[in-house]
VOVEX-490426 format. One record per residue (C-alpha): residue number from 1; residue in one letter; x, y, z. Coordinates in steps of 0.2 Angstrom, whole numbers, plus 5000, padded with zeros to 4 digits. Each point is the difference from the previous one (the first is absolute). Layout:
N
+-----+------+------+------+------+
! pos ! code !   xx !   yy !   zz !
+-----+------+------+------+------+
! NUM !    A !    X !    Y !    Z !
...
+-----+------+------+------+------+
//
This chain:
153
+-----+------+------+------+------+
! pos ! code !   xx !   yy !   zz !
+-----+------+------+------+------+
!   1 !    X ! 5000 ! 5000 ! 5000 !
!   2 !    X ! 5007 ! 5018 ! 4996 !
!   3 !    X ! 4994 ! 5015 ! 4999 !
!   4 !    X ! 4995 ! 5002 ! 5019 !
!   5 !    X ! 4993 ! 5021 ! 5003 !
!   6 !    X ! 4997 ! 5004 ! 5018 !
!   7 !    X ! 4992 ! 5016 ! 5003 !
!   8 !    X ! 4988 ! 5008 ! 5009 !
!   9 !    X ! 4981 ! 4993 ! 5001 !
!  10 !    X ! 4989 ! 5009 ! 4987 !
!  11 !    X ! 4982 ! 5003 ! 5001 !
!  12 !    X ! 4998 ! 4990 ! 4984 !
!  13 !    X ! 5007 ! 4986 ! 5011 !
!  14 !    X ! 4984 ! 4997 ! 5010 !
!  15 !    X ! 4995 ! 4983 ! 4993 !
!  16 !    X ! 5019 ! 4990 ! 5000 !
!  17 !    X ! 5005 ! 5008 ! 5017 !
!  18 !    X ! 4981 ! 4996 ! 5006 !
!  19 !    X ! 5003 ! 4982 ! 4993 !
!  20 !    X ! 5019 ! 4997 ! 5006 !
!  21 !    X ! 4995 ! 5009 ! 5018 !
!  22 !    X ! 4986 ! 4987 ! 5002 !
!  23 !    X ! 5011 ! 4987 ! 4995 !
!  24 !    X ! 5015 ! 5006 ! 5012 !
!  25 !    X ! 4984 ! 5000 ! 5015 !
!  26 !    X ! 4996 ! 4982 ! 4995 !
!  27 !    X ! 5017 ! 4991 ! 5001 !
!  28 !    X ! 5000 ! 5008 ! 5019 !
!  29 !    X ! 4983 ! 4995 ! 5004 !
!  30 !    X ! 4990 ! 5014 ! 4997 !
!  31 !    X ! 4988 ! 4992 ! 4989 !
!  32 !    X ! 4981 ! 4995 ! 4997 !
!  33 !    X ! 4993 ! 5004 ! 5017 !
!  34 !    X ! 5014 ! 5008 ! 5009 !
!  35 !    X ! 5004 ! 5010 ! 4984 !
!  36 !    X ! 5003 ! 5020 ! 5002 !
!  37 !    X ! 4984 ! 5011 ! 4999 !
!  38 !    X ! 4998 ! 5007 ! 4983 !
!  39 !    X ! 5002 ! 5015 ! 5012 !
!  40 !    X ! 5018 ! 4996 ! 5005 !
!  41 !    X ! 5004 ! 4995 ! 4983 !
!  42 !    X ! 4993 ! 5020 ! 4991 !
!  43 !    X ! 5008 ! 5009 ! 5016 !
!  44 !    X ! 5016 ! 4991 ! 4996 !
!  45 !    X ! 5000 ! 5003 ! 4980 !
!  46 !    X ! 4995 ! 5018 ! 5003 !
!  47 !    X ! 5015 ! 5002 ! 5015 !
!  48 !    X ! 5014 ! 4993 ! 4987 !
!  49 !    X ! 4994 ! 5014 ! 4989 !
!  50 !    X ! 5001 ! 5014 ! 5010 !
!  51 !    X ! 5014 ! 5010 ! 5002 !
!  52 !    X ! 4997 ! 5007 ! 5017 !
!  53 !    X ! 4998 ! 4982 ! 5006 !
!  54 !    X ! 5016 ! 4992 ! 5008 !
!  55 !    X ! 4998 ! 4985 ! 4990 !
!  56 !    X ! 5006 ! 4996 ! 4984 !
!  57 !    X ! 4996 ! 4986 ! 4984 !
!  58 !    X ! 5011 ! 4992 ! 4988 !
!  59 !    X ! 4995 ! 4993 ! 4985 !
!  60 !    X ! 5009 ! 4987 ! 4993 !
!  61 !    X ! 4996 ! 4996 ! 4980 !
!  62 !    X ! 5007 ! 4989 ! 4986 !
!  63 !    X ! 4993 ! 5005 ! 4981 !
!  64 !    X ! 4987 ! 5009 ! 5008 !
!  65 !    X ! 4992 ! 4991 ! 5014 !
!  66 !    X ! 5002 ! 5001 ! 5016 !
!  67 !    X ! 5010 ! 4985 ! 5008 !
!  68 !    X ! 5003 ! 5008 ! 5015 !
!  69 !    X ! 4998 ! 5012 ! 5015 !
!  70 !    X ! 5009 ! 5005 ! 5015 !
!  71 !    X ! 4993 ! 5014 ! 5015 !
!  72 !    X ! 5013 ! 5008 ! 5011 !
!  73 !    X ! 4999 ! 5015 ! 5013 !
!  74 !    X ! 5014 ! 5009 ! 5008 !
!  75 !    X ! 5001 ! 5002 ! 5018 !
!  76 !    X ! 5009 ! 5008 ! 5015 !
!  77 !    X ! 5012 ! 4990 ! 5007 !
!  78 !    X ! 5005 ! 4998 ! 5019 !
!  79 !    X ! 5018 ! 4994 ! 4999 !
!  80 !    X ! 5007 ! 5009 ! 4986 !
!  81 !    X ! 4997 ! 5020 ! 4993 !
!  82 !    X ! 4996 ! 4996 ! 4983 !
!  83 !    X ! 4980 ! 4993 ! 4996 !
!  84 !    X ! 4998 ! 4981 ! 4995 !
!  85 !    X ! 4992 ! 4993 ! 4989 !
!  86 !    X ! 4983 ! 4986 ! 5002 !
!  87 !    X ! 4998 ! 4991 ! 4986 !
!  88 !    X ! 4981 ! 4992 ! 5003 !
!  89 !    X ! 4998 ! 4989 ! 4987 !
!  90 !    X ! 5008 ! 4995 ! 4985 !
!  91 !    X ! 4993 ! 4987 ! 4986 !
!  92 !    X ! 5003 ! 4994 ! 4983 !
!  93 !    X ! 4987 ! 4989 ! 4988 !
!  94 !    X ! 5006 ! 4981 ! 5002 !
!  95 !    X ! 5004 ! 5001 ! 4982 !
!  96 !    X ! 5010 ! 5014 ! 5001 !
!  97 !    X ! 5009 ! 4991 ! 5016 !
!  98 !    X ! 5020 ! 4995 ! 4998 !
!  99 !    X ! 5005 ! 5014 ! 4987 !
! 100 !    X ! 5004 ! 5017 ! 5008 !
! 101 !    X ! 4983 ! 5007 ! 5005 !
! 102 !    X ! 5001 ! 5000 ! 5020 !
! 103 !    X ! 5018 ! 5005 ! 5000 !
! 104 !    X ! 4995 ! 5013 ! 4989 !
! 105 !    X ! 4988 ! 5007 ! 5009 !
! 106 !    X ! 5008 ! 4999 ! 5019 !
! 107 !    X ! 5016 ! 5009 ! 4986 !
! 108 !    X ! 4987 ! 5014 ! 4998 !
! 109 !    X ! 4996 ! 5000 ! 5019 !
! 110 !    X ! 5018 ! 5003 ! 5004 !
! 111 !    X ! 5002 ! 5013 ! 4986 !
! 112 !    X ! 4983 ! 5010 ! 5007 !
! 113 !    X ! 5010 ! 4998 ! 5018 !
! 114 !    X ! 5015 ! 5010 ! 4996 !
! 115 !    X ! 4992 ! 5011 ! 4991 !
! 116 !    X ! 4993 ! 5005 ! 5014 !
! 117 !    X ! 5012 ! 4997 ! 5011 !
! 118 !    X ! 4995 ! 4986 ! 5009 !
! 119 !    X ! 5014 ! 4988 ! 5008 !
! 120 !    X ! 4994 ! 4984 ! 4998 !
! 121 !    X ! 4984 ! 4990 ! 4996 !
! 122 !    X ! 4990 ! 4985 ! 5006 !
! 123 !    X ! 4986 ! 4987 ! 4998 !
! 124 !    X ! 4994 ! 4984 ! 5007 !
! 125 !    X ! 4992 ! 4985 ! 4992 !
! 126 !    X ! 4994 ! 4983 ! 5006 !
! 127 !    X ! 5012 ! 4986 ! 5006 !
! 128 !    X ! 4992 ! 4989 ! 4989 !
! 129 !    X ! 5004 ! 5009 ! 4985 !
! 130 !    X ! 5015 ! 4993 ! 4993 !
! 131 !    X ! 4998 ! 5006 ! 4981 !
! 132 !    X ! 5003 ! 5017 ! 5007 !
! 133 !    X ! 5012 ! 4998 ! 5012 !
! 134 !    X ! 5013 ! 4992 ! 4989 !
! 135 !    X ! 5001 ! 5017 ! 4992 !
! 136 !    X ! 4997 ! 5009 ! 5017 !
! 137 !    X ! 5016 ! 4992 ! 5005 !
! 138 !    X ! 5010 ! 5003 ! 4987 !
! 139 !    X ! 4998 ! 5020 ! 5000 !
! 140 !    X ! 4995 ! 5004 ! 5019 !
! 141 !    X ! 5004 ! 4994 ! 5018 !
! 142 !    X ! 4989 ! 4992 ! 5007 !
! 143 !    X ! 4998 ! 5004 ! 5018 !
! 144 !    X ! 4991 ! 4986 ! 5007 !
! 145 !    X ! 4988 ! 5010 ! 5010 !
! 146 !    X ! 4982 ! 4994 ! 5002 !
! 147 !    X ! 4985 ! 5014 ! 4999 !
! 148 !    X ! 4984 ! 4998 ! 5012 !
! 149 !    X ! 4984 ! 5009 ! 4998 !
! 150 !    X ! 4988 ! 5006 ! 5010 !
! 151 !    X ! 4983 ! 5008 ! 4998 !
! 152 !    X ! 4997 ! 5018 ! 5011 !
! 153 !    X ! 4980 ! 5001 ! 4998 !
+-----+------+------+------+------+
//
């Protein structure tokens, strides 16, 4: 595969990035009946499109069409002057998988980062996906912490 553009999401984009974002929710889960509010789902798409939001969208596309999408937001940081960088998710089509596209798009996260003079940037993904995390280790440390959540309502 050649030919990889990353660039910022588009309002043309609606439909692929609605289609890849559903599909990124559904390999964690977030699918059928725990499946984000269509709600969530516009708030989000509008959020990535506005420039006064601390969010930002990528597109990744090949001929065309988009293959992949990465969401990243900059952040103060308690341990070091400079701002970091979060990057919340990142997927590429499973046909698109293998040749370039993630490390692309985590390439155009770095790029946004100094850019902006951010320091550094990071992201988590499940244990369990190993497809991922064979790149993941290749071009990041991997700091073997665990994240917990909790609800505040």
């Amino acid at each position: 595969m050649t030919g990889i553009v990353v660039r910022p999401l588009r309002v043309a984009d609606k439909a692929s990035w609605r289609n890849l974002w559903a599909r990124y929710n559904a390999f964690y889960g977030r699918e059928g009946a725990t499946a984000l509010p269509d709600e969530i789902v516009e708030t989000t798409w509008d959020r990535l499109l506005n420039a006064d939001e601390p969010v930002h969208g990528l597109a990744a596309e090949v001929d065309g069409a988009l293959v992949g999408l990465a969401h990243f937001l900059f952040h103060r940081n308690l341990i070091r002057l400079a701002d970091t960088c979060y990057l919340q998710d990142l997927f590429t089509d499973e046909s698109a998988r293998g040749f370039g596209v993630g490390r692309g798009l985590i390439e155009a996260v770095a790029r946004a980062c100094r850019e902006h003079g951010v320091g550094d940037m990071y992201w988590h993904t499940h244990q369990g996906n190993t497809a991922a995390r064979a790149l993941y280790d290749r071009i990041a440390l991997n700091t073997e912490f665990l994240v917990y959540r909790r609800a505040v309502d």
